[in-house]
N, C-alpha and C positions, 0 to 999 in steps of 0.2 A: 504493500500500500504506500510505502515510500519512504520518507524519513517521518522519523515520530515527535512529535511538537507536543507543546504543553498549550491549553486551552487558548491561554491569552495569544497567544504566536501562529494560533492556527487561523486567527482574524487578523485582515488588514489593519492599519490605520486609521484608514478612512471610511472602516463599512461604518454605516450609521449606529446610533446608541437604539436598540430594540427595547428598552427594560421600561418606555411609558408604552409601546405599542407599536404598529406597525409604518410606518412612514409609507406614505403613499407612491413615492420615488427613492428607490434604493438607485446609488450612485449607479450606472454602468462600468466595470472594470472595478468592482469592490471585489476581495476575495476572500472565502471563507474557508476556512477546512480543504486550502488546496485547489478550489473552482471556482475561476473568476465571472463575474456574473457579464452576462451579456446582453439580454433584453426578457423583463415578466412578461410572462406567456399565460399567466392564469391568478387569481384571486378568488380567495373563500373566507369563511367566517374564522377558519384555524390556523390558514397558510396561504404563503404565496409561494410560486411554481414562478423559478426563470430558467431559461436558455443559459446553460452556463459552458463556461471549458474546463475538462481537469487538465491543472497543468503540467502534471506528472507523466499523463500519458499522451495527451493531446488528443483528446476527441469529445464530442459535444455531449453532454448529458442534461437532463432534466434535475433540478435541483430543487428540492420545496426544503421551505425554512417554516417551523412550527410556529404559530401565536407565543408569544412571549410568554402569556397567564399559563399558555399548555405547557411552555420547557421550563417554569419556575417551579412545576408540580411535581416533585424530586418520585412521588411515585409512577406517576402518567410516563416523567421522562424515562427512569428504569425501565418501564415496561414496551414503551413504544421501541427503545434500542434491542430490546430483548426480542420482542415480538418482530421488526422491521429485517433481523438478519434472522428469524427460522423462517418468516416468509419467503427470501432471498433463496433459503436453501431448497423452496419446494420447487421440484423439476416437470413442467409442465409448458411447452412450446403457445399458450396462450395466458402464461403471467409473465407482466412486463419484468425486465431482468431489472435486478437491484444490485448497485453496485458497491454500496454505502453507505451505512445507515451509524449517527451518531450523535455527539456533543460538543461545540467548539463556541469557545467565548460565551456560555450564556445562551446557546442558541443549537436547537432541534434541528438536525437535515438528514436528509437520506438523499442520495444520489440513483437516479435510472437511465433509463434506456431513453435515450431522447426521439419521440416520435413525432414528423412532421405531418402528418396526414389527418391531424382533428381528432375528433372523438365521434362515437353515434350519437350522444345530443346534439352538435351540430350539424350533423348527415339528418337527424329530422328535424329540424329546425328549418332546413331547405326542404326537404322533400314532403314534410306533410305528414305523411303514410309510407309504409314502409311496404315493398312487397312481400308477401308468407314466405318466400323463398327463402329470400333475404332475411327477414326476422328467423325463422326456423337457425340460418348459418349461423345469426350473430348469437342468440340463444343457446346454439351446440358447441360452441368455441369457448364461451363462458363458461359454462358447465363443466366444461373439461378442465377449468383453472380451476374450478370451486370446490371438482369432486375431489383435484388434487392435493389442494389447501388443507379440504375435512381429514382425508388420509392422514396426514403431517400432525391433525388436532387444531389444527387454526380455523378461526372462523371471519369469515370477510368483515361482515358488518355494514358496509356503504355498499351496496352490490345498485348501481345505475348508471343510465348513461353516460352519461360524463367522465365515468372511470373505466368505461368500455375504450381504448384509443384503436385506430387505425394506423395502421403502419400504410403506406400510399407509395409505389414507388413505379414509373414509367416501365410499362411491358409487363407486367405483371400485378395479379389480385391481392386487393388488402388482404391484411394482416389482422385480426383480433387481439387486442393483448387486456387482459384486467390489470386493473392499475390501484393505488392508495392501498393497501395491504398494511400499511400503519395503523390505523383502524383496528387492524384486527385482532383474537382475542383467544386464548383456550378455548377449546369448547365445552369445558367442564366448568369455567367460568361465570359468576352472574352478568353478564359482560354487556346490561345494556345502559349503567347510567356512569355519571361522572362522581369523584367525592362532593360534589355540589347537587346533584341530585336528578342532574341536568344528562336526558339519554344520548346519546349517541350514534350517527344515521342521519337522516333524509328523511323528511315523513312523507313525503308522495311512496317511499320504497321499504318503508318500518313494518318489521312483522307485531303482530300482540306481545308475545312476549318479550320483544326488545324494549317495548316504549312503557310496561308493565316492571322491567326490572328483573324478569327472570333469566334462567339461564338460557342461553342461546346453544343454536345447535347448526350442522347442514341444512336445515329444513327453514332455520333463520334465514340463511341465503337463498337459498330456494323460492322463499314468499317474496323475496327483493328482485328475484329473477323472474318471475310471473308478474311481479308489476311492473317491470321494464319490457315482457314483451307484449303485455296489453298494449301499453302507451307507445310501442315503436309500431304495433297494428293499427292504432288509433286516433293516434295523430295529440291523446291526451292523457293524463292519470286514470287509473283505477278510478279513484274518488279526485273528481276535482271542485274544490272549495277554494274559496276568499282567503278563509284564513286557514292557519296550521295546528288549531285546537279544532277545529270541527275535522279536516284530513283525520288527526290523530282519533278522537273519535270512532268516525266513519270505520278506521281500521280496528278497531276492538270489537264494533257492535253491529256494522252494514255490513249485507254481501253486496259481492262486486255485482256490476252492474251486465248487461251481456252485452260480448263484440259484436252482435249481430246488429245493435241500435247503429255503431258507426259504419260496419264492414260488414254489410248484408251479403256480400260475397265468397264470405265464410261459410261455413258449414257448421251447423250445432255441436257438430264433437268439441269443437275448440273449447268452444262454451265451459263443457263440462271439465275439459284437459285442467283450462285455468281455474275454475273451481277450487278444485282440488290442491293444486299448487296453492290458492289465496284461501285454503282452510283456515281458520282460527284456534285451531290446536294442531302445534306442529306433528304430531302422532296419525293425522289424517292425511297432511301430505304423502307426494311420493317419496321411494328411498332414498331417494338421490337426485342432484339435479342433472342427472344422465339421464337418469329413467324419465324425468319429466321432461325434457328435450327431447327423446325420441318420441314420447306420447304426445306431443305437442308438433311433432314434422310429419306425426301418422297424421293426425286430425286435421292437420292443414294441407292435405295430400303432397308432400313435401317425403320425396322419398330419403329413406334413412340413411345418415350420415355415412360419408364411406369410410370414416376410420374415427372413432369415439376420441381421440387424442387433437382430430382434425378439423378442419368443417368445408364445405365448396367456396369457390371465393368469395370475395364481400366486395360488391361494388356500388356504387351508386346509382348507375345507369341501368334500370331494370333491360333494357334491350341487350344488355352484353352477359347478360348474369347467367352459365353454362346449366344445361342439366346435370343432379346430381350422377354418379357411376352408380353402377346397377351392381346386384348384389353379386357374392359370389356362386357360380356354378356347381350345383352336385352337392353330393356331401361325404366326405371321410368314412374312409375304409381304413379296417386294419392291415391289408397291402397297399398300391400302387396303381393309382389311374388318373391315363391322361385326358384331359377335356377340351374342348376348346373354348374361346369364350375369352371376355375380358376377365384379368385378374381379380379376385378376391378384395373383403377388407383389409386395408394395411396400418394395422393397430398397433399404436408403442407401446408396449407393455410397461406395468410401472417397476421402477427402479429397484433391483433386485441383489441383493451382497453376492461378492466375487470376491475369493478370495485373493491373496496377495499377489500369489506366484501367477495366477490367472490376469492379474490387472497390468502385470508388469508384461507375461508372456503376449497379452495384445495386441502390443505394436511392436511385437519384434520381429525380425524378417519374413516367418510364414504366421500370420495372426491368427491369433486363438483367443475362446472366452468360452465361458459357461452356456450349458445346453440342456433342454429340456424337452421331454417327447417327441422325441424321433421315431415314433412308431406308427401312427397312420399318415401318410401326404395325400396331397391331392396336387397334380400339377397341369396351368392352364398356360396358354398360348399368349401372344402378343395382346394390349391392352393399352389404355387412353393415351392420347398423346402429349408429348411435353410442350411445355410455354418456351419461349427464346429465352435464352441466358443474358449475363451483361457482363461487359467488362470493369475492372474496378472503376473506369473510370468512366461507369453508370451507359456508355455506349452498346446500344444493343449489334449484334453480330448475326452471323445466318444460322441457323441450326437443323439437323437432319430429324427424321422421327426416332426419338430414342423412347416410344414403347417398350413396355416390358417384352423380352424374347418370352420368357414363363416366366411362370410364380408358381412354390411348392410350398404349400399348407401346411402345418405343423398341427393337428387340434389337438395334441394333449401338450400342457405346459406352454413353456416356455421355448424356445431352440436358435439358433442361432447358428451361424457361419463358422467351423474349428478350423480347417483349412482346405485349399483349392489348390490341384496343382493334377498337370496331365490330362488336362480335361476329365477332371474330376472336382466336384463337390462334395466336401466329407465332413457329418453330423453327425455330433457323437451324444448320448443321455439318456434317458427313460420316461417311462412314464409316472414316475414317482418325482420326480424332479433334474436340476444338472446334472447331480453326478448320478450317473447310472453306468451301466457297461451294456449300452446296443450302440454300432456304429450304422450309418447309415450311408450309402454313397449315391450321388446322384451325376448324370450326364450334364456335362456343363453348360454343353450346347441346345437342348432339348429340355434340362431339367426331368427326364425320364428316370425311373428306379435304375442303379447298376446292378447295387447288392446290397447285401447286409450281414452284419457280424457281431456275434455275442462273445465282448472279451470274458478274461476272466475275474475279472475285476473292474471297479470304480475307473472311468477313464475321464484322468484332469486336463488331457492337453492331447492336441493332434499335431501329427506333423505330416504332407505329403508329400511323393514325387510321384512320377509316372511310374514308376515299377513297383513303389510299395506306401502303404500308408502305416506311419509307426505313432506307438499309440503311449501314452504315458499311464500307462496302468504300475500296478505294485507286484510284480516287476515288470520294465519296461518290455513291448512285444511289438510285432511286425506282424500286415495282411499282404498276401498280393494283392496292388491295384486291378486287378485284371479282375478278380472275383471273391475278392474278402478273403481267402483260406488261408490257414494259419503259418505264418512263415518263417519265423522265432519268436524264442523268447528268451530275455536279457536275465543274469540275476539282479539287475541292479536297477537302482530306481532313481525316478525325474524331477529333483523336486525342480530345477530349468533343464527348460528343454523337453523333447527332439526338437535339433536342428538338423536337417542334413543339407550335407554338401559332398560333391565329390566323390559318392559312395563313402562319407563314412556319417554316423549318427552322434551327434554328443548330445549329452544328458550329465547332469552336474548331481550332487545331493553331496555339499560341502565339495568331494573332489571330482575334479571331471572327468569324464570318461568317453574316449572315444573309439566306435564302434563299429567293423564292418557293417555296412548294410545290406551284404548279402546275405549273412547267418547270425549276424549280431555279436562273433567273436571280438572281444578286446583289442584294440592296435595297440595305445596307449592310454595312458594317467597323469595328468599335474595334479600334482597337491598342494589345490589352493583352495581357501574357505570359498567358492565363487557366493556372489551377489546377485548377479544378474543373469537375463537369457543371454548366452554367447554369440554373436554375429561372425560370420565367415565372408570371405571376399581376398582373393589376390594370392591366394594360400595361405593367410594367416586368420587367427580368428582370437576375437578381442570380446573380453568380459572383465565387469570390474569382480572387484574381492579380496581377502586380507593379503597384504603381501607376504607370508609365511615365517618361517623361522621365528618362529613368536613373539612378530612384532604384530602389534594391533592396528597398524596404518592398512590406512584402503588405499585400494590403488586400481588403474586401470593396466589389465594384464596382454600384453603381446602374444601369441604362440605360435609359433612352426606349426599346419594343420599335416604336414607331412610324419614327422619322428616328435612332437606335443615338446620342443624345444621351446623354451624361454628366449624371445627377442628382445623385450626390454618391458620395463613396467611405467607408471609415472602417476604420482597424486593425483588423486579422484573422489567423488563424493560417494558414499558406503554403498548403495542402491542408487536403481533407476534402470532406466529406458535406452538402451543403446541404437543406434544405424550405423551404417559406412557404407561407402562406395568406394572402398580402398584407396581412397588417395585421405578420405580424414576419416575421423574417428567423432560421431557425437554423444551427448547423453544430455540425458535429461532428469537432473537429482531427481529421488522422489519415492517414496515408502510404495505408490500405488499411481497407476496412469489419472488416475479422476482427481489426483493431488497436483494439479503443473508445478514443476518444481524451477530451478536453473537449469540453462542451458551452457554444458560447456563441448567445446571442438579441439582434438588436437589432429596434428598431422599424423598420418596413417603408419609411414617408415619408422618412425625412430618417437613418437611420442611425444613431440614439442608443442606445448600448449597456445592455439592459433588466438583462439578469441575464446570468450565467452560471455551470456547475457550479462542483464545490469542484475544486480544482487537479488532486489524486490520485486523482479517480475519474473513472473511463471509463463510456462510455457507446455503446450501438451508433446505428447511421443511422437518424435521426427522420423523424418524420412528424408534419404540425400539421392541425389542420381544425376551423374554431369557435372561433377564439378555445386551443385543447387543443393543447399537443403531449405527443406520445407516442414514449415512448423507451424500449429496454430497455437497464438499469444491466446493467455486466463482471460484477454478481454473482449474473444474472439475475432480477433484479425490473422486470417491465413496470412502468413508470410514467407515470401521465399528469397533467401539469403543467398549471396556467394560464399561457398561453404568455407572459403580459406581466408577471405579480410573479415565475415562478417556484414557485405555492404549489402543491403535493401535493394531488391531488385524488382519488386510490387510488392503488394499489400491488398487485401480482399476482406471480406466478414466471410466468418466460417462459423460453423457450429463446432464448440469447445466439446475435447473428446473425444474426437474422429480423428484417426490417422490417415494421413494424405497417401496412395499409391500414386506412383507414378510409371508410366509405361508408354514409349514407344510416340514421347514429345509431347505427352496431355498427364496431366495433374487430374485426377480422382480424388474429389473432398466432397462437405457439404458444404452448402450456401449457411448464409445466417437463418434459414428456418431449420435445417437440418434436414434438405432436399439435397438427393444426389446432384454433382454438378460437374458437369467436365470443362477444363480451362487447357488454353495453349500454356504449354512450361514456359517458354519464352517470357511473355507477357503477362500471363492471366487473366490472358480474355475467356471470357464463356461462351466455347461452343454450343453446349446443350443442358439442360437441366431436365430431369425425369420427378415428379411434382406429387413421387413418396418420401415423407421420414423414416429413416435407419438408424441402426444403433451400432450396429455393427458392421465390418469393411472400410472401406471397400476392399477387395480383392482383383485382380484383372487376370484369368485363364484364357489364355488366347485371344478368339473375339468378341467376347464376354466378358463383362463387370459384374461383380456377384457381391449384392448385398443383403440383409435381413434387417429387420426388425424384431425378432428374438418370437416372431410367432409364425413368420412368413420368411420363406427365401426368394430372391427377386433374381432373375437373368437378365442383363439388358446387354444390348447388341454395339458395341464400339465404335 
């Protein structure tokens, strides 16, 4: 976060004295906690929202500064910094990202995602009425922050317009993000008044028991979300009143009135959808504001969302606003069948523990991660087409149809992408959860069944080539690619690793060992404490871990992949994430890939330490290739480095997390929603974007990009 200041020093000079009230002009170019302000963007009874810059990193964020009477309230203010950073930590592609939440000089702020596209109050404010479509998207995008939030134990509390923002950008459909999450509250909480006695909320958007004092719940947001999508149908409130004592009222003791009085072109179900949502005891609502979102896009013949994590775009212009994707074809078997048809829903599944070795092995030269039901697929054919890409520098480019080739189904668990190689696709897990022992192989080109294989044990990690797929069970063991059957087995075991390279296999557990890969006979052993998965490249292969001879320094280790001869060692951080492309060496400190740690580089020959990042900024697990490494920064900006000065050679938003491949002059990343994206390495322009979110890959098997989303495997054509 940068350098660390004491309250007084983290305010300007010259920001204004806040401690009688708000000044109605804060100076432009005042700086608070690091971000100098640049023009108010917004006004409320609690805060004011400006355009600011952090100057640490240099990029625009939205910055609100709390009511003086709220940050003098030593328990509101605890609470709001407490609550403002576990909101921050829930992971949900439709809550605005939080970059900072705090106390500087006397003075409440939280730092976000700066978005310039408005809000849906102002989208109706122009429009009037909102079309069902439209309302239905904005409705399922919110819901999917909300149900996320509830998951976490937070509860919104402001759930309306205004905190709905649109992300707006040329060539492409808004964005949904929920926004103010300061607000928010336990949900075991009484969490509707203030210590003055005063509730908290909107009263056009107040459930009963918020503005009554009791405890809140999901179903609190829920009643806020049914009264924002009346009013985005109807151009008004639920109850609209003069004043804010009859609203309040209205909402304890009226029923809602029916959509049919404004929008006769509705259908009675709605009627009864919102009902139910604007119940007076939250116990009568639905379970969720997912369930109430779908039962609210059935009633409005609004067909169901194509991924609950997602929503169709959000535009303004009812004439451009796409028909939803139709659902998925068929239904799961416990074998294998191909179908045609557009792909399936593409749902993110929510955020699930991996362990170490698993977070670290992710981004190392063949990626791996945790997997779950791998026993029944279902795999379809090409599907909807993609939007044009942009270049960083916002210019849109040509792009070809990067439809999905297929899409293979996963319906039990979780599953995900362990690794590709050979033209092959290989799943490993069960039906009980990640670690199971069924491996699964699929055609890379086709996404058709290969084979399948029951290890003999729990399998943590995969590794492939075209002749064999080696498997990190206890002890390590080898399939032939060609048909699964069993082709060794190691005594020894992974806690890093398989890599292979070169026909031979390493696998590390403290010492490392390196393995025929035709029968799995020993070549050789260093005996070093290793740290990390090993990279190979040029004949050498480079892992950190303790320098031996019982000294406790870490180091990053050289080796002869020929006779496991020591070339040199040199200072390095305990753990983390390693690349190379034999001319350097990188890594990325760090316990776990979802941790971005430091990035340091040395030269590949001899160990000499090139560059490395600035101290306090993270960075996720790199990839080099050409002379390029490519890394995306904690604050999601893909960038791609000369790997040997360190110099900036573009810069992009990426989604934090994903490791970049690169193959054959095109960079494989996500975009900032966490849509697959192909860029020219050169420049970073964007050829093409395919318009699912992944959690996992990419991977590139020939003429194939192969990603997942940990419930679905996606093909797409290069």
């Amino acid at each position: 976060m940068g350098a660390r200041h004491t309250p007084e020093d983290r305010v300007s000079d010259h920001f204004p004295d806040l401690a009688g009230g708000f000044r109605t002009g804060l100076d432009s170019g005042s700086v608070i906690a690091g971000y100098r302000l640049e023009e108010k963007i917004g006004t409320g009874g609690m805060a004011i929202v400006y355009r600011a810059r952090d100057e640490r990193l240099q990029r625009q964020v939205a910055l609100k500064l709390m009511a003086p009477a709220r940050s003098a309230d030593e328990s509101f203010q605890l609470r709001f910094i407490q609550e403002s950073r576990a909101a921050a930590a829930v992971d949900d592609p439709h809550i605005i990202p939080v970059y900072e939440a705090g106390e500087a000089g006397g003075v409440l702020y939280i730092a976000m995602r700066y978005v310039a596209g408005g809000d849906v109050q102002g989208l109706l404010k122009r429009e009037g009425q909102l079309p069902a479509a439209q309302v239905a998207a904005i409705v399922s995008a919110v819901a999917s922050a909300l149900d996320s939030a509830h998951a976490a134990g937070l509860v919104h509390r402001d759930v309306k317009p205004a905190n709905m923002l649109l992300d707006s950008s040329p060539g492409r459909p808004d964005h949904v993000y929920l926004s103010d999450f300061g607000l928010s509250k336990g949900s075991l909480s009484s969490a509707g008044v203030t210590s003055s006695g005063q509730f908290l909320g909107t009263p056009n958007y107040t459930a009963p028991e918020q503005i009554q004092g009791r405890p809140v719940s999901g179903q609190t947001d829920q009643y806020a979300l049914a009264c924002t999508a009346f009013e985005l149908l109807c151009g008004e409130p639920v109850f609209p009143r003069d004043q804010g004592v009859a609203i309040i009222y209205a909402h304890l003791s009226q029923p809602p009135r029916s959509l049919l009085t404004q929008r006769p072109d509705l259908l009675p179900a709605a009627d009864a959808v919102l009902a139910r949502a604007l119940a007076k005891a939250p116990q009568d609502r639905f379970g969720s504001c997912g369930e109430f979102a779908e039962a609210l896009r059935a009633s409005l013949s609004v067909a169901p969302s194509p991924r609950p994590g997602g929503i169709p775009p959000v535009v303004s212009d009812p004439g451009r606003y796409p028909a939803p994707a139709g659902a998925w074809p068929g239904t799961p078997t416990d074998g294998w069948a191909v179908t045609p048809g557009a792909p399936g829903p593409w749902t993110v599944p929510p955020t699930r523990p991996v362990s170490r070795r698993k977070l670290l092995w992710a981004a190392a030269v063949i990626p791996v991660a945790a997997v779950a039901g791998a026993v029944g697929w279902e795999a379809s054919r090409r599907g909807e087409a993609a939007t044009a890409g942009q270049k960083p520098t916002a210019r849109a480019t040509a792009t070809h149809d990067p439809g999905p080739r297929w899409q293979a189904h996963v319906p039990f668990g979780h599953g995900a992408v362990l690794a590709a190689a050979g033209g092959l696709v290989v799943v490993a897990g069960g039906p009980g959860g990640p670690r199971g022992n069924q491996v699964r192989a699929l055609d890379a080109a086709s996404g058709r069944p290969a084979w399948r294989h029951t290890g003999s044990g729990v399998i943590d990690q995969v590794a492939a080539t075209g002749q064999a797929v080696y498997l990190a069970t206890d002890p390590v063991s080898a399939v032939r690619a060609s048909d699964g059957s069993e082709l060794w087995t190691s005594p020894h075991t992974a806690l890093y690793g398989p890599v292979e390279a070169d026909g031979t296999v390493y696998v590390a557990e403290g010492t490392l060992y390196a393995l025929r890969a035709r029968d799995g006979g020993l070549r050789w052993q260093y005996p070093a404490d290793v740290t990390s998965h090993p990279v190979v490249a040029g004949g050498m292969l480079y892992t950190l871990g303790v320098k031996g001879g019982g000294s406790t320094r870490t180091v990053l280790h050289a080796i002869r992949t020929a006779d496991g001869a020591h070339q040199w060692d040199t200072p390095a951080p305990p753990g983390g994430v390693l690349a190379t492309d034999g001319q350097v060496v990188c890594a990325v400190e760090g316990e776990e890939v979802g941790e971005p740690g430091r990035l340091w580089v040395w030269r590949a020959s001899d160990g000499r330490p090139l560059w490395h990042g600035p101290k306090d900024t993270g960075y996720g697990a790199p990839a080099v290739s050409g002379g390029v490494l490519y890394v995306v920064r904690a604050d999601g900006t893909l960038i791609a480095y000369r790997a040997a000065s360190g110099t900036p050679l573009w810069t992009t938003p990426s989604a934090v997390g994903i490791t970049p491949a690169v193959s054959a002059g095109v960079v494989y990343a996500s975009d900032d929603f966490g849509r697959l994206a192909a860029r020219r390495a050169a420049d970073g322009t964007v050829t093409w974007t395919v318009p699912h979110r992944f959690t996992e890959g990419p991977l590139v098997v020939g003429q194939t990009v192969i990603v997942t989303n940990g419930r679905a495997v996606l093909g797409i054509p290069v």
